[in-house]
C-alpha positions as CSV (number, residue, x, y, z in Angstrom):
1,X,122.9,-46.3,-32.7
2,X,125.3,-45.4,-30.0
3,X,125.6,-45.8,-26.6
4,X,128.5,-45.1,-23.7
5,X,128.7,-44.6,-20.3
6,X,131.2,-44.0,-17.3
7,X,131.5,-43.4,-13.9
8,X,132.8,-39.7,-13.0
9,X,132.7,-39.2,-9.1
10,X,129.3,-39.7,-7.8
11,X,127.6,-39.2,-10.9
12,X,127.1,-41.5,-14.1
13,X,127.9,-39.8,-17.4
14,X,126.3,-41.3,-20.7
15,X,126.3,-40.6,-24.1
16,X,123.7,-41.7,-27.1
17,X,124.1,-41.4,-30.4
18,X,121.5,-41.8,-32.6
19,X,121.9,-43.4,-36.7
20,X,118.6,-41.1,-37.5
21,X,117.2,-37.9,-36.9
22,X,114.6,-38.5,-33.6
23,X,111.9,-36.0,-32.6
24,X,112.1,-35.4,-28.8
25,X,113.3,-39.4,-27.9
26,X,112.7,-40.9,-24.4
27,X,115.5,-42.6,-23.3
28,X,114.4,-45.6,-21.4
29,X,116.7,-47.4,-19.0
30,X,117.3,-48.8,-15.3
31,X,120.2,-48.5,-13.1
32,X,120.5,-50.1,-9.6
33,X,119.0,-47.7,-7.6
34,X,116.5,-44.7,-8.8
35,X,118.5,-41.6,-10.0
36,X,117.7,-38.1,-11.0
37,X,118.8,-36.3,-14.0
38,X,122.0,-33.6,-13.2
39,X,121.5,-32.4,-17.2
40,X,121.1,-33.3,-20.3
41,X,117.0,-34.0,-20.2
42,X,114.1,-34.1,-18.1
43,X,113.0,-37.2,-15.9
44,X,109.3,-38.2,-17.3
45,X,108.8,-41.5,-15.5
46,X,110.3,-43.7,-12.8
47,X,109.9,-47.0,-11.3
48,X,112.3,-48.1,-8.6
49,X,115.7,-48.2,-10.6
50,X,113.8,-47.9,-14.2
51,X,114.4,-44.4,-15.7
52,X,112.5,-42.7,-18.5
53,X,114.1,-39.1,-19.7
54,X,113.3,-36.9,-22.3
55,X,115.8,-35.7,-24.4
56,X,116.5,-32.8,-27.2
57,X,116.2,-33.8,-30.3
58,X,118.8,-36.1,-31.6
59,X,120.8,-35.8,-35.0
60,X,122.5,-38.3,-36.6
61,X,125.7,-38.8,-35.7
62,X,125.4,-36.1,-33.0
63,X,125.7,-37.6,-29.2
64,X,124.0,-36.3,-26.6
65,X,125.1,-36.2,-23.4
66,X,123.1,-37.1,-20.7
67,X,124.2,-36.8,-16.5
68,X,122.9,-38.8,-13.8
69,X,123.4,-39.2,-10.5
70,X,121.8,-42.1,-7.6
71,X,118.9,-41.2,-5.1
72,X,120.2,-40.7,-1.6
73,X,123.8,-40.0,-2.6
74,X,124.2,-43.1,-3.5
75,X,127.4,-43.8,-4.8
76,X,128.2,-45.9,-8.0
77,X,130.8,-48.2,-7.4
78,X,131.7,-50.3,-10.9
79,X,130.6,-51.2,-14.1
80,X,127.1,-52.8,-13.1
81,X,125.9,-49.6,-12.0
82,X,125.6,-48.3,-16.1
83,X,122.8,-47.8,-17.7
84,X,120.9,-51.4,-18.5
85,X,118.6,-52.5,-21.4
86,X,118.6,-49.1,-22.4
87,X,116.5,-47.9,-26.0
88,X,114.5,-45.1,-27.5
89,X,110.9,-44.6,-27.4
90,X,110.1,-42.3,-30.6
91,X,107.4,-41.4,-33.3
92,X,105.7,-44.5,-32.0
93,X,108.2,-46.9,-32.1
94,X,111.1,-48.8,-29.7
95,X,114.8,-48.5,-30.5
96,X,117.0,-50.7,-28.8
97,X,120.7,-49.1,-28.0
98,X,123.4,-51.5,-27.8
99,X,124.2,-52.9,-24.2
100,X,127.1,-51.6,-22.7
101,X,130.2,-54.5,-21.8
102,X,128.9,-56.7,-18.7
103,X,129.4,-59.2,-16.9
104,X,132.3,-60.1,-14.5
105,X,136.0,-59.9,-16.1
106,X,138.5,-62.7,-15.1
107,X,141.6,-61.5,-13.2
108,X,144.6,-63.5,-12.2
109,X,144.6,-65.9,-9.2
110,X,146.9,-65.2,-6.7
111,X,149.1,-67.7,-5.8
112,X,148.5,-70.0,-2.9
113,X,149.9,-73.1,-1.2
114,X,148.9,-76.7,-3.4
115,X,147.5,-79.3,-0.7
116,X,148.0,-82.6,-0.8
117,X,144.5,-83.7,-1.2
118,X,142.7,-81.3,-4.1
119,X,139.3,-80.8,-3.0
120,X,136.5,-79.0,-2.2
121,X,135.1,-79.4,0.5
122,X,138.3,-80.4,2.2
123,X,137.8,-84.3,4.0
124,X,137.4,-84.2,7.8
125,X,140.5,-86.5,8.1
126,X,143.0,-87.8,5.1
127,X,145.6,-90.4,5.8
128,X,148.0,-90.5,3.1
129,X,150.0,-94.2,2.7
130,X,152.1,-93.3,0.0
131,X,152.4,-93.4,-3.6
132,X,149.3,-93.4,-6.1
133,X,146.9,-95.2,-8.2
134,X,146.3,-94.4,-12.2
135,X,142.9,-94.7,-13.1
136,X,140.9,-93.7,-16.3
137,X,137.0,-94.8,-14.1
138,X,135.9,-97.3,-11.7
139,X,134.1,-100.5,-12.1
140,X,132.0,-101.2,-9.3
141,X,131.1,-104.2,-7.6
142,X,127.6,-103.5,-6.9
143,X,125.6,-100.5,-6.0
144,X,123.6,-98.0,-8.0
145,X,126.1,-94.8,-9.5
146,X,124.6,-94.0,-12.6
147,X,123.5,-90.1,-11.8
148,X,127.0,-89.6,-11.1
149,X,128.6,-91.0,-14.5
150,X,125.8,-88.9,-15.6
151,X,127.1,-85.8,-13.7
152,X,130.6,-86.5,-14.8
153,X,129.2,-86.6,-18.5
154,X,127.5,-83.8,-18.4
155,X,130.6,-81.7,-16.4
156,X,132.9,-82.9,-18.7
157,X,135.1,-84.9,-15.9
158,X,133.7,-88.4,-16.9
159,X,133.9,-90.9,-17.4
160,X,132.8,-92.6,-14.1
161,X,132.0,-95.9,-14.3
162,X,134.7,-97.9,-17.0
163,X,134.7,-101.6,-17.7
164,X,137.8,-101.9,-17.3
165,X,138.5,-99.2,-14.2
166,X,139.9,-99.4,-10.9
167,X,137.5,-102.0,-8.6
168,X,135.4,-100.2,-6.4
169,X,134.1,-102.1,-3.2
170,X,131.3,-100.7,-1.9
171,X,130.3,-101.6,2.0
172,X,127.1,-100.0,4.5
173,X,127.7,-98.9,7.9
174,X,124.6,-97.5,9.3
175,X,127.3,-96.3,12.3
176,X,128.5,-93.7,10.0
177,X,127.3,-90.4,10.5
178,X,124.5,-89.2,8.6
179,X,126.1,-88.6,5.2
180,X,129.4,-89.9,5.6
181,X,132.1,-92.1,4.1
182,X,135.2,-93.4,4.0
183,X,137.4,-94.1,1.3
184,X,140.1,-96.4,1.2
185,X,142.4,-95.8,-1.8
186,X,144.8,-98.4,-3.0
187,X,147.0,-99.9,-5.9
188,X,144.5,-102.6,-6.4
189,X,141.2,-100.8,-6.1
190,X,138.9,-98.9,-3.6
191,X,136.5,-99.4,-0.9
192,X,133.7,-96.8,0.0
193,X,131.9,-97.1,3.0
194,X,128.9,-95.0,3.7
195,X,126.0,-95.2,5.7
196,X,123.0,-94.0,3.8
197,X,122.7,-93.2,0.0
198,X,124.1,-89.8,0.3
199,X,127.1,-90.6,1.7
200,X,127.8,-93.3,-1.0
201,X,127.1,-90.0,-3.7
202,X,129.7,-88.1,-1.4
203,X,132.2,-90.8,-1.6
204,X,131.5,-90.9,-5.8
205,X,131.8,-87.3,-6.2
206,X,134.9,-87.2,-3.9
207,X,136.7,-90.0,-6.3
208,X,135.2,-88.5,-9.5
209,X,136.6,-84.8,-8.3
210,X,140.1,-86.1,-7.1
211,X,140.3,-87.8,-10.8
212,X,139.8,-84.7,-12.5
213,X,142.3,-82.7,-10.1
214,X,144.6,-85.0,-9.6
215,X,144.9,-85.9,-13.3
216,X,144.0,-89.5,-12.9
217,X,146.3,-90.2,-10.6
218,X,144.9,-90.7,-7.2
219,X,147.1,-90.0,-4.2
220,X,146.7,-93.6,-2.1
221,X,145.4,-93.2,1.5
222,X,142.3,-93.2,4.0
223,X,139.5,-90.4,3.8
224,X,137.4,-90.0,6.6
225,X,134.5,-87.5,5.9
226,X,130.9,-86.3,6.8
227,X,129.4,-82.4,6.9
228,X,129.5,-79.8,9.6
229,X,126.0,-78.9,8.5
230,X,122.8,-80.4,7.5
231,X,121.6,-77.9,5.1
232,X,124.6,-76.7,2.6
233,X,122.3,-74.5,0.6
234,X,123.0,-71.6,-3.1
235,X,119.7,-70.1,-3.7
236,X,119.0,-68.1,-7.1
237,X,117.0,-65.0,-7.9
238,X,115.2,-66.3,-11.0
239,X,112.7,-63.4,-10.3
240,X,114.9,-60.1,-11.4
241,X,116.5,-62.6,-14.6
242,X,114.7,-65.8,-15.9
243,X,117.1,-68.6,-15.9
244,X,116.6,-71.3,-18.4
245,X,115.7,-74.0,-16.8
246,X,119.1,-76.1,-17.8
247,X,120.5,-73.1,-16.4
248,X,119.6,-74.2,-13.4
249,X,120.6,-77.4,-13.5
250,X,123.8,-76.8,-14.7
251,X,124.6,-74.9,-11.5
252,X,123.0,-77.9,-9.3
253,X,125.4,-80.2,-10.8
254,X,128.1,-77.5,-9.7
255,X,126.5,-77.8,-6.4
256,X,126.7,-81.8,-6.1
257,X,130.6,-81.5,-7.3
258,X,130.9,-79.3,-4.2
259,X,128.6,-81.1,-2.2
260,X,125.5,-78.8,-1.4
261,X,122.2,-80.1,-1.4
262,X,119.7,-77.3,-1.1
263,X,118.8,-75.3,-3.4
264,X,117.2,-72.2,-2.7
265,X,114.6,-71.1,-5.4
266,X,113.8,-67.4,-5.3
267,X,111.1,-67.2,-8.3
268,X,108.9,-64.3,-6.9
269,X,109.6,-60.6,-6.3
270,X,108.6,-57.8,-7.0
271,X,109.5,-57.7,-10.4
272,X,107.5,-61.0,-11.5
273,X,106.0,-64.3,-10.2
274,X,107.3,-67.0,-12.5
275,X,105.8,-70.3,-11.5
276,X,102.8,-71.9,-13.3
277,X,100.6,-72.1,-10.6
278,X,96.2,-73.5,-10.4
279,X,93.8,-70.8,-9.3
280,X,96.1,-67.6,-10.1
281,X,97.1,-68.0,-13.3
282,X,96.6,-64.1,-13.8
283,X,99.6,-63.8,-11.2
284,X,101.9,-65.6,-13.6
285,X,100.5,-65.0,-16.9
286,X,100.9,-61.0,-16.2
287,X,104.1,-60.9,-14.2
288,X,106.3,-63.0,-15.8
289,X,107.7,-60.3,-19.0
290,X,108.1,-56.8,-17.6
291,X,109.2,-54.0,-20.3
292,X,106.9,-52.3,-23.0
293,X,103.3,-52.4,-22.1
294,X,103.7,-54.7,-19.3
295,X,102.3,-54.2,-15.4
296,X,105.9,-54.3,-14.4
297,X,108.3,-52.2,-16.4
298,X,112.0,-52.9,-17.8
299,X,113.4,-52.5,-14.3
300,X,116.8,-54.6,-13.5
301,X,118.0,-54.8,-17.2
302,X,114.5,-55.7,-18.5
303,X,114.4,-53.4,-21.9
304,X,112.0,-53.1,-23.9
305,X,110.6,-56.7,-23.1
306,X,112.4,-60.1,-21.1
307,X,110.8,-62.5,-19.2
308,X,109.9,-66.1,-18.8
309,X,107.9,-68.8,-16.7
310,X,108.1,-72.1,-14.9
311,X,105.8,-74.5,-16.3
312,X,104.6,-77.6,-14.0
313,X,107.1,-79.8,-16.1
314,X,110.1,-77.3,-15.9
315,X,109.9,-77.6,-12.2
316,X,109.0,-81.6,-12.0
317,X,112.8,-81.6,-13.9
318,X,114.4,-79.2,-11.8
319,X,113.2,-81.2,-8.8
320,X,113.9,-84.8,-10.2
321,X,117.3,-83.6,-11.6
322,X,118.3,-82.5,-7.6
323,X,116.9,-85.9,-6.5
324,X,119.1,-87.9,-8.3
325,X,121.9,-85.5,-6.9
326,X,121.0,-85.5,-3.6
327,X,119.7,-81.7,-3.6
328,X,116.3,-80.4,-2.4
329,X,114.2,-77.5,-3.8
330,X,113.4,-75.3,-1.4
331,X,110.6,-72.8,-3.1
332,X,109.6,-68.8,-2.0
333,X,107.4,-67.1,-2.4
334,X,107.1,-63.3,-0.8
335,X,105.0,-62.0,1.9
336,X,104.4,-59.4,2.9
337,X,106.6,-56.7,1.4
338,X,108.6,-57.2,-2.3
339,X,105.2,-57.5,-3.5
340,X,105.1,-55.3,-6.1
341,X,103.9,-57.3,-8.9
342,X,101.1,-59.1,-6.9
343,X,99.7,-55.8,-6.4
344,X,99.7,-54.6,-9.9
345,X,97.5,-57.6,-10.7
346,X,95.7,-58.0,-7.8
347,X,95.4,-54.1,-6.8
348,X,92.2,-54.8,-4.1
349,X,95.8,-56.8,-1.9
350,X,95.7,-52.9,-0.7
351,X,93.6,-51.0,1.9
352,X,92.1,-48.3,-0.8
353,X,92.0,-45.8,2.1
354,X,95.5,-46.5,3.0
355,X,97.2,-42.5,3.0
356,X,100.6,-43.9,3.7
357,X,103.7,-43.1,1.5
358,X,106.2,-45.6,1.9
359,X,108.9,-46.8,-0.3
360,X,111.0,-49.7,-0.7
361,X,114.5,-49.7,-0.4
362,X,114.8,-50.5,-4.5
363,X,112.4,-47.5,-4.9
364,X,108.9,-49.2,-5.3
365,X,105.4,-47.4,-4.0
366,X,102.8,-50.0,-3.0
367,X,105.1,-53.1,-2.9
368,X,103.0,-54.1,0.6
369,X,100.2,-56.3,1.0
370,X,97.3,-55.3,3.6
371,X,97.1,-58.4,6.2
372,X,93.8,-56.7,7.2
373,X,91.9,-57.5,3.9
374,X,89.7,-60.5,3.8
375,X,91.1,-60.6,-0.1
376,X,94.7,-60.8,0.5
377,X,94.3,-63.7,2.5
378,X,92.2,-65.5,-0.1
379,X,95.4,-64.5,-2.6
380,X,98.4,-65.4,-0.3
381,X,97.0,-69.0,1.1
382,X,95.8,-70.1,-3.0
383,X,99.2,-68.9,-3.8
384,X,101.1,-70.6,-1.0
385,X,98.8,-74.0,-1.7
386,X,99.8,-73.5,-5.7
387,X,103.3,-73.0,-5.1
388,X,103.5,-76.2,-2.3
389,X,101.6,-79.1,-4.7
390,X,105.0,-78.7,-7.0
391,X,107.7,-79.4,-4.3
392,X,107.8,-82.8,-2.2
393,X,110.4,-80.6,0.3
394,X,108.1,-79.8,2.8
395,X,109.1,-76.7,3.7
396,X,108.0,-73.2,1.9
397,X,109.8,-70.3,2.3
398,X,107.7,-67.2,2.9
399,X,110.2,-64.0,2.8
400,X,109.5,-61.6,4.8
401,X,111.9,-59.3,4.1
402,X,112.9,-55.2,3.9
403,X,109.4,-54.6,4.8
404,X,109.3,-50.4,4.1
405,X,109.3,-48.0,7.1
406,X,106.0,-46.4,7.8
407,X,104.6,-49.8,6.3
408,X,100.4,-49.4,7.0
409,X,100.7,-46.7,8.8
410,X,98.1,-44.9,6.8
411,X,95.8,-47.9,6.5
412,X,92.6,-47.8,8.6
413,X,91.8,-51.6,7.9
414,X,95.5,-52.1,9.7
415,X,94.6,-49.9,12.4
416,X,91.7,-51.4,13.2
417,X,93.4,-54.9,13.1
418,X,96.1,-53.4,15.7
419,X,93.2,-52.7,18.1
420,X,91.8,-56.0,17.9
421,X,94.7,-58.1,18.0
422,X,96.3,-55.9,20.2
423,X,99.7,-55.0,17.9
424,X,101.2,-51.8,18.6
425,X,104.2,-51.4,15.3
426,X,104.4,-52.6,11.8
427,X,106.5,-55.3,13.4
428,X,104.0,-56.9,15.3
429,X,101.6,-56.7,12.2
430,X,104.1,-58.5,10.4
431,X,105.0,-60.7,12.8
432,X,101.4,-61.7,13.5
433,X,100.8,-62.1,9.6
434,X,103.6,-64.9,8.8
435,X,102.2,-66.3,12.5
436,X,99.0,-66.8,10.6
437,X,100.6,-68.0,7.5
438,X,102.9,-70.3,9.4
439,X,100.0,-72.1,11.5
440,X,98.5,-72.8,8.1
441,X,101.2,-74.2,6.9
442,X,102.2,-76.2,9.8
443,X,98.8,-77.9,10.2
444,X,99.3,-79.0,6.6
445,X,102.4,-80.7,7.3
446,X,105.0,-78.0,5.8
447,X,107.3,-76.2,7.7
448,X,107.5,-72.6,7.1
449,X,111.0,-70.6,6.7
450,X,111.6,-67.0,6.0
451,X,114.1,-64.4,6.3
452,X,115.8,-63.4,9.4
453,X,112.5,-60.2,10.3
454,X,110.3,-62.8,10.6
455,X,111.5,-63.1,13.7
456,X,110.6,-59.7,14.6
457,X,107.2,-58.5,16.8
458,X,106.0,-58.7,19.9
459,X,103.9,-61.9,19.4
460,X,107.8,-63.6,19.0
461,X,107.0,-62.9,15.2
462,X,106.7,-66.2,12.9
463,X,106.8,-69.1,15.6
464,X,105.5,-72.4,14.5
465,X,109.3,-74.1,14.1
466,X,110.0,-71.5,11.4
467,X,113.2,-71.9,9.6
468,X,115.1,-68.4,9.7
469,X,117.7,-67.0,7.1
470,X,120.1,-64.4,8.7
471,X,121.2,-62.4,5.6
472,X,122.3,-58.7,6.8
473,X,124.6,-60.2,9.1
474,X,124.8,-62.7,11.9
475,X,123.9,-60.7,14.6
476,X,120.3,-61.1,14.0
477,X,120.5,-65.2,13.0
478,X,122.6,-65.4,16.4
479,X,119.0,-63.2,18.0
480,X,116.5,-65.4,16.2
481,X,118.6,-68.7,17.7
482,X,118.6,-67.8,21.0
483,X,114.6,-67.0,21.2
484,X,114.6,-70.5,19.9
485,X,114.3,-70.9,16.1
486,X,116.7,-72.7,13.9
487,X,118.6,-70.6,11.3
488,X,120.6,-71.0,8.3
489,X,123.8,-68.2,8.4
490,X,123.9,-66.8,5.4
491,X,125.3,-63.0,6.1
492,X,125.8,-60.8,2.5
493,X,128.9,-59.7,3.6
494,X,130.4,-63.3,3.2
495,X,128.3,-64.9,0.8
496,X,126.3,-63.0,-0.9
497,X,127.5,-63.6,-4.8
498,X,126.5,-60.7,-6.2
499,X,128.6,-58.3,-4.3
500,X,131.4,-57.0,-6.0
501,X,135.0,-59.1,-5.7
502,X,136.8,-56.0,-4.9
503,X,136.4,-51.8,-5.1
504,X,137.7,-51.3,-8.7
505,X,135.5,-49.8,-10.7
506,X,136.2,-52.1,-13.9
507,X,135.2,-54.5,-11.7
508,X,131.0,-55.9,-11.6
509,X,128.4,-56.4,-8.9
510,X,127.2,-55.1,-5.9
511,X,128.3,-53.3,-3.1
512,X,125.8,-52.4,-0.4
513,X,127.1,-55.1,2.4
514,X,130.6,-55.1,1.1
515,X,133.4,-56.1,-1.2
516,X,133.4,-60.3,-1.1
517,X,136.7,-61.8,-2.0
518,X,137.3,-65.1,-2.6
519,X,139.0,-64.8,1.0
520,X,136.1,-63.0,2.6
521,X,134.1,-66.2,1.7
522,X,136.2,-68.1,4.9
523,X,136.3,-64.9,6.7
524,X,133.8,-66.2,9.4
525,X,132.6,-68.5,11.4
526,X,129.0,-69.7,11.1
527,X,128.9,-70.1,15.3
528,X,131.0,-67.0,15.9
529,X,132.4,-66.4,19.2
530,X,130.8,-65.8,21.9
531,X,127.8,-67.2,20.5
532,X,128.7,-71.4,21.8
533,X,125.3,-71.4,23.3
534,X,123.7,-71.5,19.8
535,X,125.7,-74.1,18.3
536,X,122.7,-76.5,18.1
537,X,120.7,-74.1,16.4
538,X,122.7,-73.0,13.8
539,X,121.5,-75.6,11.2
540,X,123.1,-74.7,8.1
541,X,125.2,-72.1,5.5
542,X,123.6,-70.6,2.6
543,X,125.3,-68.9,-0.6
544,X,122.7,-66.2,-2.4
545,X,123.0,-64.8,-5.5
546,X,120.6,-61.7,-6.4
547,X,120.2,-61.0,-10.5
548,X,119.4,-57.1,-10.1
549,X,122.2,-56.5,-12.9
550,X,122.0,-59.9,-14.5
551,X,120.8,-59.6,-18.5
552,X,122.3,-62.9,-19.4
553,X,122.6,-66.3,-17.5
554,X,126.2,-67.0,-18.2
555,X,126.5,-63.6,-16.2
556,X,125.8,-65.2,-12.9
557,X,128.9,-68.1,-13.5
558,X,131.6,-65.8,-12.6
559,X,129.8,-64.0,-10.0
560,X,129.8,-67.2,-8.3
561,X,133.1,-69.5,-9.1
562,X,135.5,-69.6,-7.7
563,X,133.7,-67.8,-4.4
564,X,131.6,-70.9,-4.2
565,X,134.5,-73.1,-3.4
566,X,134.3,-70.9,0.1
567,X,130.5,-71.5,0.5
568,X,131.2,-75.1,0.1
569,X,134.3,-75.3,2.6
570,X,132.4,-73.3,5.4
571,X,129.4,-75.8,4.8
572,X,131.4,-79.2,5.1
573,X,134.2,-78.5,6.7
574,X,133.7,-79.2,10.7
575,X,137.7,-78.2,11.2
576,X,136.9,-74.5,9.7
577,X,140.5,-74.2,9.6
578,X,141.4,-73.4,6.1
579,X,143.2,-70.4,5.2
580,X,142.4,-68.1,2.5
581,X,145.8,-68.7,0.8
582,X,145.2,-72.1,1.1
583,X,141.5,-72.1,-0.1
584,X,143.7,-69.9,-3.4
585,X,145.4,-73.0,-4.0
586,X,142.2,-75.3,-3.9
587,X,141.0,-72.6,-6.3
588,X,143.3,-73.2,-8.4
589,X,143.4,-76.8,-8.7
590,X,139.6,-76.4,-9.5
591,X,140.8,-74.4,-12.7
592,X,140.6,-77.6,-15.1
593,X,136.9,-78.7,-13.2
594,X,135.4,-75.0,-14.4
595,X,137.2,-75.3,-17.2
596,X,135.7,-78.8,-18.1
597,X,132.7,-77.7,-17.9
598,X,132.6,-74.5,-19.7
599,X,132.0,-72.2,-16.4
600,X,133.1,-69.0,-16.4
601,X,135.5,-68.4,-13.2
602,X,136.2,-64.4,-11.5
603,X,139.7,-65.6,-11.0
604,X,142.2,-67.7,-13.5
């Protein structure tokens, strides 16, 4: 079995060849966005970017050709936008066709100025005194470092900790600020100061990075260093692709070498609910494969069957692992829109007199739940409770995102709630569903977040000293600050991973928001101007990296390095100063780190 594709204009050309004669085959397949068929065969079924098409018969050796082109002139812009887990359904069988060449391909890295002090995040203030230090590992004098000899085993940068190392003086000053150290770096040996637990890490991490890209020879000085922001967050869509779960470890150690320490865990979507949860154990037992004969079919890459769950222990790992590196789990879950998959199991979550028609921007019908249904509430609060007894962050992340125009407007049960709570727009019905959430939540103890529409609505929309997420942009996290909630910046165009690097078509991701360089990573400022006023509000930075065209994990490594050295630098770094050439040559000296530990990097 053959198959090929390519990009010609606005439309996608591909070509299967079959080993065997086939009756009448269906070619099943998903793209990033729902297409129609130009020629070549006859659309039979679709579901969001998921594709079935019947074709002529085939003969061996014989290609058919087969043209496609995006919903909504959509325009394909690289490689990701191919066909994905394609096969043949035919004479009551499943034929898988080979997968077309994915995945991000290295390019050169342009040159750019070598610092003196090689790493990432760069120190608020480094006094250089001359000369420099050999060292092999460090033998501390007292204090507790054995989850970062354990991260430098496990990256490949260890060891740490060496009987015979350079002496390592370690001294508390509760007048540091939260999270900060200093480092004194001399022929003889080292003193770290820090103030609390995670600054001592800090200080670790910054001696066990400067080993590796230094090449054990530490320049001698003074660092002075704490972060800009609190919350120096990567989440990961573990929803469209199940990650292993050392997967996800593996990119939290990446995240303690860069010094982040929230992870972001986006395990529910449309497309599947992947956490083990008590009292819906329908929700993950029949969302979490999609393909062949599932509710959910092979949309995103899924094939003829993928898929995977989160057991109670996976996630009591994942959690303990970002303890011991100073990282908490911040879980989501999705209300009320990207619902998809809660409403194929649980299909009373929708107002059966409901007469609207509205679709979701990935091409889903019915991917809403009804706020005015006794039933969804029972669903949503056992889910939220299930979800929350696995995480000791208190804090759940509710979504609330891309909600579909025309949302309830045919629903009778949301009309009459409009009239009673007095709600005029599909707005103020959302906003006064998470406000019910939220106040749930909040008399529990857990602080709710969401995406940057919760803010939306008449009634103020979420309230309840909701955490917000401006994604789309800054415009609306700089809104959402100023009627008084706290938000993390996160906009797509700077930091969302799964864009594209650049407009060549060879190249892979994304490109809705925009191109993201590794430049484009600095290209902003997380208070921008004009916007002083909000300085206290804006709490943190956030990376995001969405797995619509992810069929393998080790797809996601070069979506994100080197770009992550930028999410790490606009996190820490309270100069924001840094250039892009220079944050080239940081890149650069970080070769050897990826390199160590066997992650693939976008740029070499």
């Amino acid at each position: 079995m053959k198959l090929a594709a390519r990009i010609d204009g606005a439309e996608v050309v591909v070509e299967v060849t079959s080993d065997r004669p086939l009756a009448a085959p269906v070619f099943c397949f998903s793209m990033m966005a729902p297409v129609r068929v130009v020629s070549g065969g006859r659309r039979i079924a679709q579901c969001g970017g998921y594709t079935e098409v019947r074709l002529a018969d085939l003969a061996p050796g014989v290609p058919v050709t087969l043209r496609l082109a995006h919903e909504a002139g959509i325009q394909p812009a690289n490689r990701a936008w191919l066909p994905l887990g394609a096969y043949l359904r035919a004479g009551g069988e499943t034929i898988p066709l080979p997968p077309l060449p994915a995945g991000c391909r290295p390019r050169p890295l342009a040159a750019g100025p070598a610092p003196d002090l090689r790493l990432v995040p760069p120190v608020a203030d480094w006094q250089p005194s001359g000369g420099q230090v050999s060292v092999s590992g460090f033998l501390p004098e007292r204090g507790d470092f054995s989850a970062v000899e354990a991260l430098a085993a496990r990256t490949g940068l260890g060891p740490f900790l060496s009987d015979d190392g350079l002496p390592l003086s370690c001294v508390r000053d509760v007048g540091l600020p939260d999270e900060g150290y200093r480092l004194e770096i001399r022929p003889d040996g080292v003193t770290l100061t820090a103030g609390d637990r995670a600054g001592e890490i800090h200080g670790a991490i910054t001696l066990l990075t400067l080993k590796a890209t230094h090449e054990c020879a530490l320049p001698c000085g003074v660092i002075a260093d704490s972060p800009r922001f609190a919350w120096r967050g990567q989440h990961l869509d573990c929803a469209r692709h199940f990650y292993d779960p050392a997967t996800i470890r593996r990119l939290m150690d990446l995240m303690a070498l860069l010094k982040l320490n929230r992870f972001h865990w986006h395990f529910a979507d449309d497309e599947a609910f992947r956490l083990e949860i008590d009292g819906l154990a329908e929700l993950w037992q029949q969302s979490t494969d999609r393909g062949e004969g599932a509710l959910i079919p092979g949309v995103f890459g899924g094939g003829i069957r993928a898929g995977g769950s989160y057991s109670a222990e996976d996630v009591a790992g994942i959690v303990a692992h970002g303890q011991a590196l100073g990282i908490s789990v911040l879980p989501e879950i999705e209300v009320p829109a990207h619902a998809l998959a809660l409403r194929r199991v649980f299909p009373d979550l929708g107002d059966p007199a409901d007469t609207g028609t509205e679709v979701s921007v990935q091409g889903y019908a019915e991917n809403v739940v009804n706020p005015a249904l006794p039933r969804t509430w029972e669903v949503i609060e056992t889910m939220a409770d299930g979800v929350c007894r696995h995480f000791p962050m208190p804090m759940l992340h509710l979504g609330c995102d891309e909600l579909p125009e025309g949302a309830w407007d045919g629903s009778p049960a949301v009309a009459a709630l409009k009239r009673r709570e007095g709600l005029a727009s599909r707005d103020d019905v959302q906003g006064w569903t998470m406000a019910r959430l939220a106040a749930r939540l909040d008399a529990r103890g857990i602080r709710p977040a969401a995406w940057e529409e919760a803010a939306r609505g008449g009634n103020g929309g979420i309230g309840h000293g909701a955490l917000l997420f401006s994604w789309s942009g800054q415009a609306p996290g700089i809104a959402a600050a100023r009627a008084g909630y706290d938000v993390v910046m996160c906009p797509a165009q700077n930091v969302y991973f799964d864009m594209a690097h650049s407009d060549d078509p060879q190249d892979w991701g994304a490109a809705w928001a925009a191109f993201v360089s590794l430049e484009d990573t600095l290209a902003w400022d997380p208070v921008p101007d004009g916007a002083d006023d909000i300085a206290e509000r804006v709490v943190g930075v956030q990376g995001c990296f969405w797995s619509e065209f992810t069929t393998r994990d080790d797809q996601m490594e070069a979506m994100i390095a080197p770009r992550i050295l930028g999410l790490a630098t606009k996190a820490w770094d309270r100069a924001d100063a840094m250039t892009g050439a220079e944050l080239r040559g940081l890149a650069k000296a970080y070769v050897p780190v990826f390199a160590a530990m066997a992650w693939q990097s976008a740029l070499t």
